[in-house]
C-alpha positions as CSV (number, residue, x, y, z in Angstrom):
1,X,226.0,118.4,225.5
2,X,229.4,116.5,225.4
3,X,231.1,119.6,224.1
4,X,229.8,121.9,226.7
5,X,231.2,119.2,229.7
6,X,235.0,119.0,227.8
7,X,234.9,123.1,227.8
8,X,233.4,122.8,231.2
9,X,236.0,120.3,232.2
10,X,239.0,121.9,230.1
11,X,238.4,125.4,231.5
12,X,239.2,124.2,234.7
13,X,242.9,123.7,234.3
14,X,243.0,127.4,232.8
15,X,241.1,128.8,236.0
16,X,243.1,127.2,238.4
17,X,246.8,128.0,236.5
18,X,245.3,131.2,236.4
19,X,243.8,131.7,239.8
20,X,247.6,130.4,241.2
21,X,249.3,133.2,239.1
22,X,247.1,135.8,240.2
23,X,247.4,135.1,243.8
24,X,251.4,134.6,243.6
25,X,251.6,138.1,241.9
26,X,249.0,139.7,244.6
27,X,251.2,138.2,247.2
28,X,254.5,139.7,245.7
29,X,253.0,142.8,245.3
30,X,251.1,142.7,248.9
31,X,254.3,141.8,250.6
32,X,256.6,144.1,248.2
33,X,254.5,147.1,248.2
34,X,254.3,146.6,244.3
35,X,252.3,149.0,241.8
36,X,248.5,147.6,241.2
37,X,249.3,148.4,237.5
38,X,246.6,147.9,234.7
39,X,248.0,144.6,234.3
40,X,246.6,143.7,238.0
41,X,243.5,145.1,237.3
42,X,243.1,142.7,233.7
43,X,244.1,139.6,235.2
44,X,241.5,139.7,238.6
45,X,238.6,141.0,235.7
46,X,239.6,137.7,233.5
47,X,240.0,135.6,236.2
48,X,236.8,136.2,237.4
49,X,235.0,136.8,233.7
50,X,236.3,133.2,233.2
51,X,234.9,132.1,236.6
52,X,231.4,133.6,235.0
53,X,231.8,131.4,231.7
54,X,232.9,128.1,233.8
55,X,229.5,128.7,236.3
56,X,226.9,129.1,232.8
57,X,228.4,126.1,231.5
58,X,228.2,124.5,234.5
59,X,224.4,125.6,235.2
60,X,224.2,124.1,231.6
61,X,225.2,120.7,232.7
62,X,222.9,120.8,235.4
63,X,220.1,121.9,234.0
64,X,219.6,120.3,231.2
65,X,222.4,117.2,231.8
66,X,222.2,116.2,235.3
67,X,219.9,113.1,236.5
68,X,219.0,115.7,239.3
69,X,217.3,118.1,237.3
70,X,215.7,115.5,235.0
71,X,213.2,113.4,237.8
72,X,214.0,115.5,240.7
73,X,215.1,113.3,242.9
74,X,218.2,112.1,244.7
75,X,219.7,109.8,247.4
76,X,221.4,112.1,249.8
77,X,223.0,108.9,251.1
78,X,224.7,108.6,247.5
79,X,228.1,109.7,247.7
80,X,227.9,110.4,244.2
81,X,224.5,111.9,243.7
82,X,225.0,114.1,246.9
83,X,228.5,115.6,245.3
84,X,226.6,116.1,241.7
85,X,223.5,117.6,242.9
86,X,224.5,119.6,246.2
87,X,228.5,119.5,247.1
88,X,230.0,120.4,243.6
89,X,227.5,123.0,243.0
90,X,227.3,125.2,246.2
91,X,231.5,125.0,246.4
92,X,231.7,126.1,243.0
93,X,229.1,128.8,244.0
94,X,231.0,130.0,247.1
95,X,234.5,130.2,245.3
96,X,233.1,132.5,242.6
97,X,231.4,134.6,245.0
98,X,234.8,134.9,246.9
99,X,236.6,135.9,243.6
100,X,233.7,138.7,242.9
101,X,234.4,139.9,246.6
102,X,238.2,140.2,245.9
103,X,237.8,141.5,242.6
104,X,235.5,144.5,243.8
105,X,236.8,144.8,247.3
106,X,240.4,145.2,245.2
107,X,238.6,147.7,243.2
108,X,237.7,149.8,245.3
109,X,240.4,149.8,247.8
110,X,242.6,152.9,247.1
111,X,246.0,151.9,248.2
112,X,248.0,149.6,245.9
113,X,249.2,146.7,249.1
114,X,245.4,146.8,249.9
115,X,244.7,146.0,246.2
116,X,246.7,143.1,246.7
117,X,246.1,141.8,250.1
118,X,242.3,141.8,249.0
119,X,242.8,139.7,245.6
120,X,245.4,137.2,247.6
121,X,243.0,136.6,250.2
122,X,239.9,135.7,248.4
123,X,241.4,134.2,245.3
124,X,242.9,131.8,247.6
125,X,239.5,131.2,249.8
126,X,238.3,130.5,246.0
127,X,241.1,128.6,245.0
128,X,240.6,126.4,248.3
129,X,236.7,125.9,247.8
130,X,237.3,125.0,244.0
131,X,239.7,122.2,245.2
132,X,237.4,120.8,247.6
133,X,234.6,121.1,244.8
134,X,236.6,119.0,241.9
135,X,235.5,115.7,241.3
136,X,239.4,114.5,241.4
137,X,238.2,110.5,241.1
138,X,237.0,111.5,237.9
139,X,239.7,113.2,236.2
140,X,241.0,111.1,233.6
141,X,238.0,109.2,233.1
């Protein structure tokens, strides 16, 4: 299981240097009436592929990991048990659900700023909810 939590924790540096690109490049193209080239269209379907991966190995943790899962039970006065077992999971839940929306939303726009205003929009409402949902005391622990 400790592998599955370094992925878990690893792939979040990629995501988020990856989510920052990809809305940077949407805003450029938004506000400079770029092409939505092929390019485009790869980096929203690996941004949000990756997403996909991070949430299974995520679920792993929690499923078969997590003190939660294991007696059922927690202290929702718990700081700690309330961000494990509720907080981390339903922001992380939200933010990739806002990254499907932009994807398909991009996808089926057919004008190219559309495209782009769609993708900068909710990659950064999913950018936003994946910051809140970090455990940031933990990194480097």
């Amino acid at each position: 299981m400790n592998i599955v939590f370094h992925a878990h924790s690893g792939l979040r540096w990629l995501i988020l240097l990856l989510i920052v690109f990809l809305i940077l490049k949407s805003l450029i193209g938004w506000f400079s009436g770029g092409i939505y080239s092929k390019f485009d269209k790869i980096l929203g379907s690996a941004t949000v592929g990756l997403l996909d991966l991070q949430l299974i190995l995520g679920f792993l943790l929690y499923f078969l990991h997590s003190a939660f899962t294991k007696n059922l039970t927690f202290n929702m006065s718990n700081t700690s048990e309330r961000f494990w077992s509720v907080e981390h999971l339903i922001l992380m839940i939200l933010a990739i659900s806002a990254a499907h929306i932009g994807k398909v939303k991009a996808k089926k726009s057919e004008i190219n700023r559309t495209k782009f205003k769609f993708q900068a929009i909710f990659f950064f409402i999913s950018l936003i909810l994946m910051i809140m949902g970090i455990p940031w005391n933990r990194i480097g622990a």
